[in-house]
N, C-alpha and C positions, 0 to 999 in steps of 0.2 A: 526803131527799137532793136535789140541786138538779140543775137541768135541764142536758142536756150534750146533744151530738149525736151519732147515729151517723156511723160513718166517712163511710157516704153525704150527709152534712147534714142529714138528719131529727132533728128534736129529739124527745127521752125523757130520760127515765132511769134510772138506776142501776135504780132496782124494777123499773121496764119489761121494760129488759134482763133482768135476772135471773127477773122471769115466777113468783115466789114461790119461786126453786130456791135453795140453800146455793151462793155464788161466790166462785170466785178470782176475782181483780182482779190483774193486771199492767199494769205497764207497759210495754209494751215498744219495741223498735227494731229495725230493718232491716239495720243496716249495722255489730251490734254484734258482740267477742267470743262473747256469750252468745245469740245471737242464733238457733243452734242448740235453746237450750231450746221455741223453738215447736211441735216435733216433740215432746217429750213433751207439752207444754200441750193438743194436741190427740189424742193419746192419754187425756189426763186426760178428755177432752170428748167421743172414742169411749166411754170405760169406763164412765163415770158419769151421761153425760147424760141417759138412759132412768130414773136414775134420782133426779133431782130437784138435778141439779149442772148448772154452766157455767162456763167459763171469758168472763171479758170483759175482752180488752184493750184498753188506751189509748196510743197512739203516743206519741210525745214524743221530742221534738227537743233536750232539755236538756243531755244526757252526752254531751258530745264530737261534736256534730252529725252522730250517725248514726242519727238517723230525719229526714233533710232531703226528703224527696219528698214528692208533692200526693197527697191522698187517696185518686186514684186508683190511684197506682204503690204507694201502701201496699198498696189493694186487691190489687193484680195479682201485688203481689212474695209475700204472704201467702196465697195460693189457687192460683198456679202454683206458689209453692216448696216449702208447708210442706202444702198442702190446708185449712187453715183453714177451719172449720165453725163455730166458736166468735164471738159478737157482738164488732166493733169500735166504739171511739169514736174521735172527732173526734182530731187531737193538741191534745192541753193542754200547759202547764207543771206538774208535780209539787211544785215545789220555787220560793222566791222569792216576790217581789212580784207575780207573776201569775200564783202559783198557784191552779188549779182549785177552787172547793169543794169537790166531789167529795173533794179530796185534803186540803185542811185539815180534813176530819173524819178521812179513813182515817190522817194520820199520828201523830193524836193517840195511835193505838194506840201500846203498846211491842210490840219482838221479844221474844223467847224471854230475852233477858239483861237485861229491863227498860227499855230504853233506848226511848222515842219520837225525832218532831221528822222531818226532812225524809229522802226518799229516797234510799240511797249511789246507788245508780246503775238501770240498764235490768234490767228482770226481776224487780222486788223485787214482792214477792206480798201480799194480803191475802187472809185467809179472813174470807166474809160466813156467817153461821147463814142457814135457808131465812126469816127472819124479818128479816132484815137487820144483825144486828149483826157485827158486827168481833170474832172469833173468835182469830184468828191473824195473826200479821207473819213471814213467811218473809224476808229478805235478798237479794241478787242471787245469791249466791254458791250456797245453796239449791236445786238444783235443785227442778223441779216433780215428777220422779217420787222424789226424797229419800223414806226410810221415814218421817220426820216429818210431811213432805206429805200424804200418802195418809192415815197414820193419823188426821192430823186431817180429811181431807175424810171419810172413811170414818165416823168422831165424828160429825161432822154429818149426815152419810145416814139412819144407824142411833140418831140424836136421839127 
């Protein structure tokens, strides 16, 4: 996987982040609808992280310009609001001609109805195996504590 930054500007990657554990991958936003889901994301991130899971989001400013603040107000709006424990990265684009690599491999995946190709909106989920592959495509609409959610990160725990 190719190199991205954390929220704070330190460059890694994806494997980095993930530190050899099974990951969600979101992208998410500040100023979204759904924007609520980060409370369960990091419920995902209390429950499971001990053992061999992480969630890691990526900002992104593409859906209706509501993730428009500087890394740092990402920072502050996601650790005062939500407690956020879980790794950030840089904002990227998900979708478009300036899309991420990061994210022209993950949208290659399809959802659950077959369908690949670019992200509908904020929140849309990939599940990583502890090995790196792209396991699952959850939707925006999906929450992260959905029974489909769990049972797949749960699949990948007990792998």
């Amino acid at each position: 996987m190719p190199e991205i930054n954390t929220l704070d500007g330190r460059p890694t990657t994806l494997e980095q982040l993930r530190d050899g554990k099974a990951a969600l991958v979101v992208n998410v936003a500040s100023r979204c609808g759904l924007t609520p889901q980060y409370t369960a994301l990091e419920e995902l991130q209390q429950k499971y992280g001990s053992r061999g899971f992480t969630v890691v989001g990526v900002p992104c400013n593409q859906f209706g310009d509501q993730e428009p603040g500087s890394a740092e107000e990402i920072q502050t709006f996601c650790s005062t609001t939500y407690g956020v424990s879980f790794p950030m990265t840089e904002k990227v684009d998900v979708n478009g001609p300036g899309r991420h690599p990061l994210y022209q491999a993950l949208t290659e995946t399809p959802d659950d109805t077959g369908e690949a190709g670019d992200v509908q909106w904020n929140f849309e989920k990939f599940l990583l195996s502890a090995d790196g592959r792209v396991v699952a495509r959850f939707r925006p609409m999906t929450t992260p504590d959905d029974p489909k959610v769990i049972a797949a990160i749960e699949a990948q725990l007990n792998a």
